[in-house]
N, C-alpha and C positions, 0 to 999 in steps of 0.2 A: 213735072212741075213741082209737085210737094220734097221732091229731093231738091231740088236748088231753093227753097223756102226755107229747110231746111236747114240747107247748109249754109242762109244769110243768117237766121234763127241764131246759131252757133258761133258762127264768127263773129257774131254782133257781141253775145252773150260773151264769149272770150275777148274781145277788145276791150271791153266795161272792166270785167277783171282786172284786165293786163295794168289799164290806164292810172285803176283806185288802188292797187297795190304797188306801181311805181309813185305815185303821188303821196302815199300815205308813207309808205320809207322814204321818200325823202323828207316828211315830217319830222321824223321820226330821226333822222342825222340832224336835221335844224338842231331838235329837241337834248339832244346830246352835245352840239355844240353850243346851246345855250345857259347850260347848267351845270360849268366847269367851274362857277364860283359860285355856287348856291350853298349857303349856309344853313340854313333852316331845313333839318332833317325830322325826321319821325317814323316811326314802326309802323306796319301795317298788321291788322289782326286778323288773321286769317282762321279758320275753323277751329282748329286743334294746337296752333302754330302762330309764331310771329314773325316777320321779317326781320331782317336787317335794317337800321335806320338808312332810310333812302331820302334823296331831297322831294320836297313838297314839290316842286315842279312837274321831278318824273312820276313822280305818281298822276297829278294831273295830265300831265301829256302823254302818259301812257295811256289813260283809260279814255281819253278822246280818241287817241289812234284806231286801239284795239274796239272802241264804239263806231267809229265808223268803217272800219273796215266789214267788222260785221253787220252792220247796215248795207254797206256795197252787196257785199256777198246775199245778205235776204233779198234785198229789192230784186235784185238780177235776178235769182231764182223765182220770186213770185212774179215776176213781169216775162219770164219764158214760159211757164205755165199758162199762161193766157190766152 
């Protein structure tokens, strides 16, 4: 009985994945096809280093993707743990 718990545990775990990574790429094309006329660029400052002038959008939509995606991925690991 704890091997079919298990194996619902997992497959649950991997559907949650499957679902917030197809969902967050197709943000993430939105995001791309939204900022084909975005004028307003700017550097990002990174440690040592600076980017490339990128548009203010994708930066925003970038760091919401990449914030919830990694949100998806904690939640799910700490709610299998349980």
């Amino acid at each position: 009985m704890k091997t079919y718990n298990l194996f619902i545990e997992i497959t649950t775990y991997m559907k949650n994945l499957i679902v917030s990574t197809i969902f967050n790429f197709c943000l993430f094309i939105l995001l791309m096809v939204g900022i084909q006329n975005s004028s307003n660029k700017r550097k990002v400052n990174l440690l040592m280093n600076e980017t490339i002038d990128l548009p203010i959008s994708f930066i925003i939509g970038s760091s919401f993707i990449l914030g919830s995606l990694t949100g998806s991925f904690l939640s799910s690991n700490l709610l299998s743990k349980d």
